[in-house]
Legacy VTK file of the C-alpha trace (Angstrom):
# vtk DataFile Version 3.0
C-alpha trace
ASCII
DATASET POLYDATA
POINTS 304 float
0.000 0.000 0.000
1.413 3.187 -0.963
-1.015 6.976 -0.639
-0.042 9.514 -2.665
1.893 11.949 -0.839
2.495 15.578 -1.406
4.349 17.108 0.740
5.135 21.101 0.244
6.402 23.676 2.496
4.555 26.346 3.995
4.845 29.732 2.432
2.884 32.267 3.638
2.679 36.318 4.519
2.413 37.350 8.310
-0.761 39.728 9.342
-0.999 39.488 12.963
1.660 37.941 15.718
0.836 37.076 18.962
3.196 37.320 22.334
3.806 34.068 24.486
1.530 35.771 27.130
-1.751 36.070 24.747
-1.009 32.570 24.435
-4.022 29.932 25.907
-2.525 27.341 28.241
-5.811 25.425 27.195
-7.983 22.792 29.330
-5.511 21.311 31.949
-5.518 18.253 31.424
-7.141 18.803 28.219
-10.572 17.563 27.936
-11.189 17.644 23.998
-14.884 15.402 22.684
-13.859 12.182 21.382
-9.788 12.794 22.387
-8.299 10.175 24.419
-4.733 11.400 25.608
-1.693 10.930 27.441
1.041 12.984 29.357
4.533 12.576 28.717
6.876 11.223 31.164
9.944 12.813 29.060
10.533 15.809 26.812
8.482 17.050 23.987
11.325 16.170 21.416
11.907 12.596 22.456
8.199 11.993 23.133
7.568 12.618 19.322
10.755 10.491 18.045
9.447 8.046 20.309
6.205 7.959 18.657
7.776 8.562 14.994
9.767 5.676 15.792
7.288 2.779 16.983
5.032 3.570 13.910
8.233 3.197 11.599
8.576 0.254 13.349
5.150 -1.089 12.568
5.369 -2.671 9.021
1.736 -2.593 9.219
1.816 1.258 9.492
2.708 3.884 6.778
3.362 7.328 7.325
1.332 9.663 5.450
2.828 13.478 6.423
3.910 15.033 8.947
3.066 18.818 9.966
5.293 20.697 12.181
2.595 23.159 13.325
5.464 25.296 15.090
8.106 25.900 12.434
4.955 26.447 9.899
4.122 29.430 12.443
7.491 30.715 12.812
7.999 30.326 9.307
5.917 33.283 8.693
6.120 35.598 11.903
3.965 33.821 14.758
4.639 32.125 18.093
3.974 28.736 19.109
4.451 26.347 21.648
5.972 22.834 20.197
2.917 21.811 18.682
3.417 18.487 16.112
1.270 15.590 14.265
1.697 12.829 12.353
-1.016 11.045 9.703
-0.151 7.069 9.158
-2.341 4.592 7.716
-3.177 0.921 7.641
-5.744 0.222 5.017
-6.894 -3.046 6.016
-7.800 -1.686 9.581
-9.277 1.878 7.933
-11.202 0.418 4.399
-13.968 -1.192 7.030
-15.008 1.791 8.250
-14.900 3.391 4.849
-17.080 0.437 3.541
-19.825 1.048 6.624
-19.718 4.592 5.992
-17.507 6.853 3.610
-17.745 9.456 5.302
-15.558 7.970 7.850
-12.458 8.946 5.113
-13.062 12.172 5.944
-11.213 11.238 10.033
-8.650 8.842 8.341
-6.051 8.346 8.195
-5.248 8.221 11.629
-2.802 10.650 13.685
-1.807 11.359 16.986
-1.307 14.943 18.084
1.573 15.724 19.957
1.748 19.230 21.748
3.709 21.039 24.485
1.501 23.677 26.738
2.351 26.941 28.742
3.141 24.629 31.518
6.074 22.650 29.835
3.440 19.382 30.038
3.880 17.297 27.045
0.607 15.720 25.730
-0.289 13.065 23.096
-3.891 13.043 21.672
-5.635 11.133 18.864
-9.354 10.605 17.812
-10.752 7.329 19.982
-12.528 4.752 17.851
-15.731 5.587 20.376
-15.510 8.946 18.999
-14.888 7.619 15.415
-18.175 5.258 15.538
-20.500 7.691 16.809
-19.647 10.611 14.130
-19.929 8.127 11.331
-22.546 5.021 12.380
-19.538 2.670 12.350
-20.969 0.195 15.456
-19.862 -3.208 15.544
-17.032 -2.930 12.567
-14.604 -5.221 13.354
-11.556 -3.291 13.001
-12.413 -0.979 15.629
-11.070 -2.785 18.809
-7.461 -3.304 16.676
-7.555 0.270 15.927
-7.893 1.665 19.520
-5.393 -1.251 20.523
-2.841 0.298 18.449
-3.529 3.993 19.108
-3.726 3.059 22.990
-0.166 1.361 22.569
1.412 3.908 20.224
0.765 6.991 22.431
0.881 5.286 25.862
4.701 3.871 24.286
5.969 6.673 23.436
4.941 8.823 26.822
5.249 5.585 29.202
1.938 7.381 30.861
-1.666 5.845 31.515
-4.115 6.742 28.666
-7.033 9.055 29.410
-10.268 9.372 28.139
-12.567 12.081 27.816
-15.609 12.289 29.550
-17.343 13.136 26.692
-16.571 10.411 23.086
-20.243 10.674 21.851
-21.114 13.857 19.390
-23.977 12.910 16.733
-23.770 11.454 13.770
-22.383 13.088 11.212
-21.838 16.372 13.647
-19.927 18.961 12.446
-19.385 17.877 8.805
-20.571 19.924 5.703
-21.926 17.974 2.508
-22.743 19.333 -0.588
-23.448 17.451 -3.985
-21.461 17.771 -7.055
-22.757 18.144 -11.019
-19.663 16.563 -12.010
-18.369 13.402 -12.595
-15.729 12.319 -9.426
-12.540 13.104 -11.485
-13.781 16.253 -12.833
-14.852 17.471 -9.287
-11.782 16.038 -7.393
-9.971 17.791 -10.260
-11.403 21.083 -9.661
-10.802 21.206 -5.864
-7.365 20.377 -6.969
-6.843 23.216 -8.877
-8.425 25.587 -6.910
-6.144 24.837 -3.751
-3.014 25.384 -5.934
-4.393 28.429 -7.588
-4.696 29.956 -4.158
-1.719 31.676 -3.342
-2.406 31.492 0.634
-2.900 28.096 0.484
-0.398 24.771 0.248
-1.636 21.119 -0.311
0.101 19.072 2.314
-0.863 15.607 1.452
-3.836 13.604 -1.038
-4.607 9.982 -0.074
-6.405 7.637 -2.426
-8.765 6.104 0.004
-9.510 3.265 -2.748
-6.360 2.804 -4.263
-5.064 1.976 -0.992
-8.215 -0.262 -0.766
-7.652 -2.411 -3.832
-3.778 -2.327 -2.116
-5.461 -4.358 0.874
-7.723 -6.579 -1.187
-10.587 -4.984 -0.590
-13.653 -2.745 -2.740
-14.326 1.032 -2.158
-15.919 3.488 -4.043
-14.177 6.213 -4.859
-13.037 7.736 -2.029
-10.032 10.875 -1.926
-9.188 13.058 1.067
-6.873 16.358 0.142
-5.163 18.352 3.082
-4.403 21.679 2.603
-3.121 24.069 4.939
-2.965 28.086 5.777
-0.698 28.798 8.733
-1.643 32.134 8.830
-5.158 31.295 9.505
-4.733 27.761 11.466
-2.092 29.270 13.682
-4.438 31.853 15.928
-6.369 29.123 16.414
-3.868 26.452 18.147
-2.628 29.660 19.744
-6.093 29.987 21.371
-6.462 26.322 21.963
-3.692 23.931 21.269
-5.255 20.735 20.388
-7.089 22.495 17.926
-3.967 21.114 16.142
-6.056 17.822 15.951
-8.270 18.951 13.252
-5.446 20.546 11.311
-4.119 21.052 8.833
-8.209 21.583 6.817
-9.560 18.300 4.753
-11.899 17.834 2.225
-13.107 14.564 1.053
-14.147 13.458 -2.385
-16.635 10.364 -2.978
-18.724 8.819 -5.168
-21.183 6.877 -3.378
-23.540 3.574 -4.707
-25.837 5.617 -6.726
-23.254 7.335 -8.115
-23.818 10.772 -6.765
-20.421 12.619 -6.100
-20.514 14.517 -2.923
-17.577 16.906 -1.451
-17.433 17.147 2.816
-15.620 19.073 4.889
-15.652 20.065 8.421
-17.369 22.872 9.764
-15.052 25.260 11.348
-18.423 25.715 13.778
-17.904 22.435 14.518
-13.969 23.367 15.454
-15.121 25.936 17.885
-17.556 23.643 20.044
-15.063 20.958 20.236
-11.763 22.706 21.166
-13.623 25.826 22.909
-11.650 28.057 20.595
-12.611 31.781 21.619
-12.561 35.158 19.812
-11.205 34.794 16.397
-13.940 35.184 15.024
-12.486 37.034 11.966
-10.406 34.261 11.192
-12.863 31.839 11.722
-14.829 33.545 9.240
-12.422 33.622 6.914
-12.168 30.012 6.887
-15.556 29.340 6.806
-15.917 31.561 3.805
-12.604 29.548 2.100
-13.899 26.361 2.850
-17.370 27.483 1.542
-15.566 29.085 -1.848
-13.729 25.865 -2.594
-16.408 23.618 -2.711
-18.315 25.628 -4.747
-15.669 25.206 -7.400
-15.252 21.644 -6.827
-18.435 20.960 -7.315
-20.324 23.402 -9.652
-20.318 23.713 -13.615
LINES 1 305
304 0 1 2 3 4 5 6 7 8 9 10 11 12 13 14 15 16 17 18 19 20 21 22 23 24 25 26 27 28 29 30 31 32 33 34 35 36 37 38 39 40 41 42 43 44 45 46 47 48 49 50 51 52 53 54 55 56 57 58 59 60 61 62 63 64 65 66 67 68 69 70 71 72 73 74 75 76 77 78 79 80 81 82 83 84 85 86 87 88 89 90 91 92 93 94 95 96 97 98 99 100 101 102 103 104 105 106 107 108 109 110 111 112 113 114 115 116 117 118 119 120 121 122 123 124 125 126 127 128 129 130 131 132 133 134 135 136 137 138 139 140 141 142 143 144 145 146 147 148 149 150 151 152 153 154 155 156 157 158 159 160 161 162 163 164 165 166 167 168 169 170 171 172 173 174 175 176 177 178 179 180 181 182 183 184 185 186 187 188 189 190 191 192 193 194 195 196 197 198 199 200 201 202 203 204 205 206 207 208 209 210 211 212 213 214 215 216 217 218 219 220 221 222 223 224 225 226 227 228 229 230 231 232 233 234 235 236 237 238 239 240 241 242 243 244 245 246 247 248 249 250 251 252 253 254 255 256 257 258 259 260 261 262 263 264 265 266 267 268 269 270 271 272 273 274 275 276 277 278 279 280 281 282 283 284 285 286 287 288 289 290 291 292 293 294 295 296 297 298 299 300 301 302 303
């Protein structure tokens, strides 16, 4: 199994800094819907080379990208804390869920967050599978227990701390995501959004995965199925300055499928959605801004 990978630097014009003192602390310890999460016993650095490590170690396991959400903000003007994730893949453990419910592509592949707060308190955070089958209907798939097995043991191996759950894994299904329908054919749309991200000069692609390439890779049938992930550290920075795990749910994601009827759709998440899951506060420029993007790109993906 091999995703298509893209992986291009962040270029991008400063328009407002923030000091280390405007700078959120967050929930302590952070208490995110549907994030399980552990502290590190050791240092930020070694915590994520730990984790880098035991998934290059995994020949089940591929590494997708990686986003360095700090260097991206210092790389044009802003501040913060060490603030990394990483997006790896196992299709034969993700195509179930995609087969229950495509929808589901738009969460995978998986990552783990990995984040360092005011307090010098290293945390590791990734999307729990109770989280994962609520959002998308995905009860009883059989891959779920494996998945959480090897979530639980990458992030709990590479902090040697107890894993913590929220109180809180349960939003509604289908919460927080944006559909619309497309008058084109799958190419032609997933084309379009293409082409629209690159056009943009604020905007970088930072990885496309071929959900059902990497199917037919595993043996197994999927419709057509492709996630994008594009990034503006300008915009996504204020945010993880505000709250830091809303590093989770970045860099943005759009998803691409054609589904039995043969009706392609585009979904995204709502940056709403971002808000009432991370508590992000103020920004609500920048939030609108995104929202307006997000809005803007779909229409060309999807319209005539």
């Amino acid at each position: 199994m091999k995703a298509i990978i893209i992986v291009l630097a962040f270029l991008m014009i400063c328009t407002s800094c923030k000091d280390d003192d405007d700078m959120s602390p967050g929930t302590n310890p952070p208490e995110v819907l549907g994030m399980s999460f552990t502290q590190s016993s050791i240092v930020f650095d070694e915590s994520y080379t730990a984790l880098k490590s035991s998934i290059d170690a995994n020949n089940n396991i591929n590494i997708i990208a990686e986003v360095n959400h700090t260097m991206n903000a210092t790389s044009v003007g802003l501040t913060l804390n060490p603030t990394r994730i990483v997006f790896f893949g196992n299709p034969a453990l993700g195509t179930p869920l995609m087969q229950r419910n495509q929808l589901a592509g738009l969460d995978l592949p998986q990552k783990i967050l990995v984040y360092e707060n005011n307090l010098n308190e290293v945390y590791l955070g990734f999307n729990n599978t109770a989280y994962l089958s609520a959002r998308h209907g995905l009860d009883n798939v059989t891959t779920l227990p494996t998945i959480e097995g090897a979530l639980t043991n990458l992030s709990t191996g590479a902090t040697m701390g107890e894993l913590m759950a929220p109180q809180n894994s349960m939003p509604d299904q289908g919460e927080g995501i944006v559909t619309k329908t497309s008058n084109k054919t799958f190419e032609d749309t997933y084309a379009s959004l293409q082409m629209a991200i690159d056009a943009n000069p604020n905007l970088r692609i930072i990885a496309e995965v071929n959900h059902e390439m990497n199917a037919m890779g595993a043996g197994m049938d999927l419709n057509p199925t492709r996630l994008i992930i594009f990034g503006n550290p300008n915009l996504g920075t204020p945010l993880m300055q505000n709250t830091q795990t809303t590093a989770l749910d970045l860099p943005q994601k759009m998803l691409v499928w054609q589904d039995d009827a043969d009706v392609v759709h585009v979904s995204y998440n709502d940056p709403a959605y971002l808000v009432k899951r991370h508590g992000i506060t103020e920004n609500e420029n920048i939030l609108s801004t995104i929202t307006m993007a997000l809005d803007n790109l779909s229409n060309v993906a999807i319209m005539n």
